[in-house]
C-alpha positions as CSV (number, residue, x, y, z in Angstrom):
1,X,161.8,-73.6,199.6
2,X,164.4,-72.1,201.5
3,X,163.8,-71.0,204.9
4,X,164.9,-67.2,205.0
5,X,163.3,-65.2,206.6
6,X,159.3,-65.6,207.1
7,X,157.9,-62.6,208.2
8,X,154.9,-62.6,210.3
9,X,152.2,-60.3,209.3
10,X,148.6,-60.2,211.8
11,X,145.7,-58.7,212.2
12,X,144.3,-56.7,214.5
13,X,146.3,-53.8,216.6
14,X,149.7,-52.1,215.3
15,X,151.9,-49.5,216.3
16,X,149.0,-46.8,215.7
17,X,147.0,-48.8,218.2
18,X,143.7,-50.8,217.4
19,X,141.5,-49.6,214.3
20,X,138.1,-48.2,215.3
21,X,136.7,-50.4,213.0
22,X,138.3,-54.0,212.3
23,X,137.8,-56.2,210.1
24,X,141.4,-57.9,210.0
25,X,141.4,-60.5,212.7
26,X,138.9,-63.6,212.6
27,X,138.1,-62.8,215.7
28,X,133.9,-63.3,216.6
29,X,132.5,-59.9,216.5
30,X,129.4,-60.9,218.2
31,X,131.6,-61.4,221.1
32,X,133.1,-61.2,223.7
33,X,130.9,-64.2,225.7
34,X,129.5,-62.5,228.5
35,X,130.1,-65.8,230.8
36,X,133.7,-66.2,229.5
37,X,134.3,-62.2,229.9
38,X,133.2,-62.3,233.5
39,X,135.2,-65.9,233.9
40,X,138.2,-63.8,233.0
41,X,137.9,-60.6,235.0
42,X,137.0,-62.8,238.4
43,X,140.3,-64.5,237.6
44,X,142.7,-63.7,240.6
45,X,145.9,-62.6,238.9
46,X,147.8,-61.9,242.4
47,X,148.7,-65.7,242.4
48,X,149.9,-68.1,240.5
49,X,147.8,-70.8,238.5
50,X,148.6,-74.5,239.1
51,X,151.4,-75.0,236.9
52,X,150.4,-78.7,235.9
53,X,146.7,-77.0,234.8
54,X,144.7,-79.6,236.2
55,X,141.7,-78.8,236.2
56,X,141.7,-77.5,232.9
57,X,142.9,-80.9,231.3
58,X,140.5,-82.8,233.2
59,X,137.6,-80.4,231.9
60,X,138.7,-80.0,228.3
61,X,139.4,-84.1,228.5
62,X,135.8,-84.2,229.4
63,X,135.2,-81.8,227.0
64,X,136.2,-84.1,224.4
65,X,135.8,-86.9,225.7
66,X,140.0,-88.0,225.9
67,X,142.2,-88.5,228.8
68,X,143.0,-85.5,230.5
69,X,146.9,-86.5,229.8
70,X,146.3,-85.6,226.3
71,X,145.1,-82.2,226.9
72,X,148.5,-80.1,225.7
73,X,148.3,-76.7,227.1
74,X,149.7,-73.9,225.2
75,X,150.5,-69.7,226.1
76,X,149.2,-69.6,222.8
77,X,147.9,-71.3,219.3
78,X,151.5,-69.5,218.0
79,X,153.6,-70.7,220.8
80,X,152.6,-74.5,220.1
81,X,153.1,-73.7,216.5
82,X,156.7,-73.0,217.4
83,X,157.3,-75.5,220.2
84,X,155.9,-78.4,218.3
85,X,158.2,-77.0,215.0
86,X,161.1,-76.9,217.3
87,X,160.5,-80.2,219.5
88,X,159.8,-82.4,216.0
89,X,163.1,-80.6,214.6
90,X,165.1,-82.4,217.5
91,X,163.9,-85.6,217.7
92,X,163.0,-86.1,213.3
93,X,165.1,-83.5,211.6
94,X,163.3,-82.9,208.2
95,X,161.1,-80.5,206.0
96,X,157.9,-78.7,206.9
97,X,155.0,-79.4,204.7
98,X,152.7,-76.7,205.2
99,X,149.4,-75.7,203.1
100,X,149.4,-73.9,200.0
101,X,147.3,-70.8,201.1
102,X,148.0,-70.6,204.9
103,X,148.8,-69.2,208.1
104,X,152.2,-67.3,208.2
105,X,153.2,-68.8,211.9
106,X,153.9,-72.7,210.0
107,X,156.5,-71.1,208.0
108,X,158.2,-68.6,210.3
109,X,158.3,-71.3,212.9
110,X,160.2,-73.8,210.2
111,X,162.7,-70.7,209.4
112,X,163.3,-70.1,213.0
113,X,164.5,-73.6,213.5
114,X,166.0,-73.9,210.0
115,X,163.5,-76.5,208.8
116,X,162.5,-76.2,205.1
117,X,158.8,-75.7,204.3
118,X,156.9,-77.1,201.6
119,X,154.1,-75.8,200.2
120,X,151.3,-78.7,199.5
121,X,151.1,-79.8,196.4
122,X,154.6,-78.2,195.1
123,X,157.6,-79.2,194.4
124,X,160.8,-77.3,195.1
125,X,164.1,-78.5,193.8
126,X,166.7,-78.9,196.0
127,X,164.3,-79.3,199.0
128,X,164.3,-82.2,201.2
129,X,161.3,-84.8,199.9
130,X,161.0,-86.5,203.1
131,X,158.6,-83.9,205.8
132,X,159.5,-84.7,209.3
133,X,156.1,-82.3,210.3
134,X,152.8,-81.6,208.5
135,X,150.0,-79.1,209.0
136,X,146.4,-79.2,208.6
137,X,143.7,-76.9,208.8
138,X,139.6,-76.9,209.0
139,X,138.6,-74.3,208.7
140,X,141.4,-72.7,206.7
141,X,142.8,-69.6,207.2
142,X,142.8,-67.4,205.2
143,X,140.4,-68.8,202.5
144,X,138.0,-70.3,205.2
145,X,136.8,-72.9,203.0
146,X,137.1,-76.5,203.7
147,X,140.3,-78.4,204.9
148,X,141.4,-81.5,203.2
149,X,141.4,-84.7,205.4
150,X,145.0,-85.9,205.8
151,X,146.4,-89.0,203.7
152,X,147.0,-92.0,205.4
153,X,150.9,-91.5,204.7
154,X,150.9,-88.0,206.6
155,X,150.7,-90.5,209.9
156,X,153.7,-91.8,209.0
157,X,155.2,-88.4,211.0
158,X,153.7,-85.9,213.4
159,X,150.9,-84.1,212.0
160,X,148.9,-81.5,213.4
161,X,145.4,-80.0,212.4
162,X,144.7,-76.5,212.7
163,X,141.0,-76.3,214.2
164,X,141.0,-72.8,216.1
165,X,138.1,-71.7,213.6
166,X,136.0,-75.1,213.6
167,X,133.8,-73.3,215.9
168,X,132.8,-70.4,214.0
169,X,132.3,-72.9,210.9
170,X,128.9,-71.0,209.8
171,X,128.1,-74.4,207.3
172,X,128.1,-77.6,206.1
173,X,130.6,-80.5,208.7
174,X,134.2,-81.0,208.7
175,X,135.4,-83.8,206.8
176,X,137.8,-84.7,209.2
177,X,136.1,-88.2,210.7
178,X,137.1,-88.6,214.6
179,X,139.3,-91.4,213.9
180,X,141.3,-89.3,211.5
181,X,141.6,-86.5,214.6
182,X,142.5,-88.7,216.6
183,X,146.0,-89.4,214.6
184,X,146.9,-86.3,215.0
185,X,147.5,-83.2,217.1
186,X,144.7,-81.2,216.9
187,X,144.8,-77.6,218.0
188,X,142.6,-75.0,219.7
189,X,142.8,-71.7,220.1
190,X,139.2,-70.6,222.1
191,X,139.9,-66.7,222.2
192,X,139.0,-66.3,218.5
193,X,135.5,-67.8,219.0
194,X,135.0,-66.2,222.3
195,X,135.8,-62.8,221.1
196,X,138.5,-62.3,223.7
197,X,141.5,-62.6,221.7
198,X,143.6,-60.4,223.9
199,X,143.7,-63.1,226.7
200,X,146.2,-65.6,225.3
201,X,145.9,-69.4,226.0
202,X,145.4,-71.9,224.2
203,X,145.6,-76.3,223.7
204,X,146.2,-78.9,222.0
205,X,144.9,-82.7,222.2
206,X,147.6,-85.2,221.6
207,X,147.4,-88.4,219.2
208,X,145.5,-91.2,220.3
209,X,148.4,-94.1,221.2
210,X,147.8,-96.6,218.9
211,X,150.8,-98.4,218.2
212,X,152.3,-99.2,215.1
213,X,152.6,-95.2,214.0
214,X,155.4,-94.1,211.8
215,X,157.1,-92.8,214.9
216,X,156.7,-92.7,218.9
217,X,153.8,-90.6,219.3
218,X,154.4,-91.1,223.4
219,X,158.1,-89.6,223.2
220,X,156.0,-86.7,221.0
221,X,154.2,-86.2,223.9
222,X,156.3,-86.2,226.6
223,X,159.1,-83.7,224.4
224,X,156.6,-81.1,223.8
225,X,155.6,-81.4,227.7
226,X,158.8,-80.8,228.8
227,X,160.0,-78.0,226.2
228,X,156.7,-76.7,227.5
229,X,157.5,-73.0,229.8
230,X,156.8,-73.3,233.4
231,X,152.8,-72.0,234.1
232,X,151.9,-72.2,230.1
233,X,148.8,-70.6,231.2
234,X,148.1,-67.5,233.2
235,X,145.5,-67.1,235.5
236,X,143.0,-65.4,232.6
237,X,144.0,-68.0,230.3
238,X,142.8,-70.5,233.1
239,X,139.3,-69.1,234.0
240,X,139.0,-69.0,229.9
241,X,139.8,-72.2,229.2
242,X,137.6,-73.8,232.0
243,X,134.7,-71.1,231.2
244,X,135.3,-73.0,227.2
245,X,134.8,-76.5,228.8
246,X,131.1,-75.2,229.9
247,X,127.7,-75.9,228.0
248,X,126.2,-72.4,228.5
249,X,129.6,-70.4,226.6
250,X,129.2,-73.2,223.7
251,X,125.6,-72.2,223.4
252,X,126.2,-69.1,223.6
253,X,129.1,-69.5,220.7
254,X,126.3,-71.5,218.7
255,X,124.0,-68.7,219.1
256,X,126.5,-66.1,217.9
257,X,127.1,-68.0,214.6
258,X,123.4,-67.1,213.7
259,X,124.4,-63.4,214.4
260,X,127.7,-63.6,212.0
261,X,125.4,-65.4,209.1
262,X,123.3,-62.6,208.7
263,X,126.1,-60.1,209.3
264,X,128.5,-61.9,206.6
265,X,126.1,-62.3,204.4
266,X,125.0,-58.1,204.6
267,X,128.5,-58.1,203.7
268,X,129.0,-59.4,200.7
269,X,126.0,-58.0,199.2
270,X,127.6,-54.8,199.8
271,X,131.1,-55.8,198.6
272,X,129.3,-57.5,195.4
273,X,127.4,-54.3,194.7
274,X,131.0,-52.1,194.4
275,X,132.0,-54.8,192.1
276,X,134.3,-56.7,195.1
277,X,135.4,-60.1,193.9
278,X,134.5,-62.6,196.6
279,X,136.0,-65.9,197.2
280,X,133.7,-68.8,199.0
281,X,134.0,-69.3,202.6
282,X,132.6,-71.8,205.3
283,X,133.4,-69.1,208.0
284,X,132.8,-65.0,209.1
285,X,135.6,-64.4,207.9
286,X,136.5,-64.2,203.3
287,X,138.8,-63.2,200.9
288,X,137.9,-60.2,198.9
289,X,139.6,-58.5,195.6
290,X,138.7,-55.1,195.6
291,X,137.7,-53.6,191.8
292,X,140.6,-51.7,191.4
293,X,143.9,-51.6,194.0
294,X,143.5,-50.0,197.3
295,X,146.0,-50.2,199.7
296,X,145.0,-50.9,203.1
297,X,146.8,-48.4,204.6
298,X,144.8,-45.8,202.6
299,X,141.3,-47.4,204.8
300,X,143.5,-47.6,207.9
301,X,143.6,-43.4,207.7
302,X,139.7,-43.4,208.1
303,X,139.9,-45.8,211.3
304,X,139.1,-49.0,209.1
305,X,141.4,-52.2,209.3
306,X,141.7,-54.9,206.3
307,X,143.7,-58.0,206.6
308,X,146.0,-57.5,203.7
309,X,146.5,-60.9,202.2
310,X,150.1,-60.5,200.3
311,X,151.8,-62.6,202.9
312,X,149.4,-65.6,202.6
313,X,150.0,-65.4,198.9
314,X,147.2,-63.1,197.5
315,X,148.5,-59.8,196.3
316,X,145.6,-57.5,195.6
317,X,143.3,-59.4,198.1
318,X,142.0,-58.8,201.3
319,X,140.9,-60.8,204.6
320,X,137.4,-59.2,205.6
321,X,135.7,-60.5,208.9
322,X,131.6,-60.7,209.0
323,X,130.9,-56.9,211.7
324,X,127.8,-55.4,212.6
325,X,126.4,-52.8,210.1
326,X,128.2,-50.2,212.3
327,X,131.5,-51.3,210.9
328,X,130.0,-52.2,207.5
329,X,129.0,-48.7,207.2
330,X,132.0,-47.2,208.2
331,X,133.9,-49.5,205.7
332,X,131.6,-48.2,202.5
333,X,132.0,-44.6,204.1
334,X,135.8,-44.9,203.4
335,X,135.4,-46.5,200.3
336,X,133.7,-43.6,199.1
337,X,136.0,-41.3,200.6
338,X,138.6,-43.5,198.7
339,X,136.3,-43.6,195.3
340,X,136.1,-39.2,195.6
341,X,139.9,-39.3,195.3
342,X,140.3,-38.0,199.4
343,X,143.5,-39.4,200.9
């Protein structure tokens, strides 16, 4: 695939401003944490965090139970997407293998940097066989379904694996064993289960240095540390990230996903009963095919937001995540409104 020109399509707030009602992002509705939220706002903004962010890497080491020096701190899970596309570029120039069905950000970081990107499981003529960068996701995004567990030969090269939804996985485990996590980058993005989305920070825990890897997962490391920007993390993103590393906000998060069971599943009754085509997820968040075409735009003039799926590959599909029956209502009121023939 040629690299081009990816363009990246989101969720959530546009030029109009943000929807009354969303259902675009992936974002927890049942948020935002109260102990995270107040974590944030006590945050002193007037200085500046510690730019080495030590205390966060030593809590989220302890948090999962690694060495703080492979705690990765990122400005966001989009600016590691691009820094690790643009550090592996330099150091193992070659293709992109991406997922078949996935987040726009792997591909428009590979075009940035003039990396090829192959879809999983197709072939493109003419494009490099050899991927010098592979990513994972579990969850994925946007089918929320399970994520495939690497193959052993996807070690043979940096990897990462997307897991900035694993904790609003609603049911069944991840596949991915801990040994298999621990080959590869994993990321985490903790504002999406937190519902605070609009404080950006993010991490990433590095590969476990095990020698004999298909490449030097220490000079990995120490590149995407120093193409790092000075103070990755502002002072929000701090008191979030250290608020993530408590028990109390991962009990609350635990708690939530009861919330967003009952509210997805209200959800798709509805959808089903309009004659929505529903895909299987593992998360809040599902792919939906409306009964006949309706352009999101047309919901967006009655305050309601859909994640229209074209760019992940899904023309004629949508991205809904699980609200509370306040949205849900305001969603079938503008389906009717649509269904009447009103603009």
């Amino acid at each position: 695939m040629s690299p081009g020109t990816a363009a990246r399509v989101h969720g959530g707030a546009d030029a109009h401003g943000a929807a009354r009602w969303d259902f675009s992002t992936c974002a927890n509705a049942a948020g935002p944490c109260p102990a995270a939220l107040a974590a944030v706002q006590a945050a002193d903004a007037t200085r500046y965090p510690d730019p080495a962010a030590t205390a966060v890497r030593q809590a989220l080491g302890a948090l999962h139970d690694v060495e703080p020096s492979r705690i990765l701190p990122a400005a966001s899970a989009s600016e590691f997407i691009q820094r690790v596309t643009a550090v592996t570029a330099r150091l193992w120039p070659g293709a992109v293998r991406v997922p078949r069905f996935a987040y726009g950000d792997y591909a428009a970081a590979a075009a940035a940097w003039g990396r090829p990107f192959v879809p999983q499981d197709v072939e493109v003529p003419g494009t490099p066989s050899q991927c010098t960068l592979r990513w994972h996701a579990d969850p994925t995004s946007p089918l929320g379904q399970d994520g495939a567990v690497a193959r052993d030969d996807s070690y043979c090269c940096p990897a990462v694996l997307d897991a900035v939804y694993a904790p609003l996985r609603l049911q069944g485990a991840s596949a991915w064993t801990a040994s298999a996590r621990d080959a590869v980058f994993v990321l985490h993005s903790p504002n999406k289960a937190l519902g605070l989305t609009g404080v950006r920070g993010a991490y990433a825990v590095a590969p476990r240095d095990r020698g004999g890897a298909g490449y030097d997962v220490l000079a990995c490391r120490a590149a995407l540390e120093a193409a790092a920007p000075s103070w990755p993390l502002s002072a929000h993103a701090e008191a979030m990230l250290l608020a993530w590393a408590t028990p109390d906000v991962h009990a609350w998060v635990a708690e939530s996903r009861t919330t967003l069971v009952a509210w997805k599943s209200d959800l798709l009754r509805r959808l089903s009963a309009r004659g929505f085509e529903v895909r299987p997820s593992v998360t809040p968040y599902v792919i939906v095919r409306p009964p006949r075409p309706v352009a999101p735009s047309l919901l967006r003039r009655h305050h309601v937001a859909v994640r229209d799926a074209t760019s992940f590959g899904l023309p004629g599909w949508w991205r809904l995540s699980a609200q509370a029956p306040s949205a849900q209502d305001a969603l079938m009121h503008a389906l009717d409104l649509l269904d009447g023939g009103l603009p």
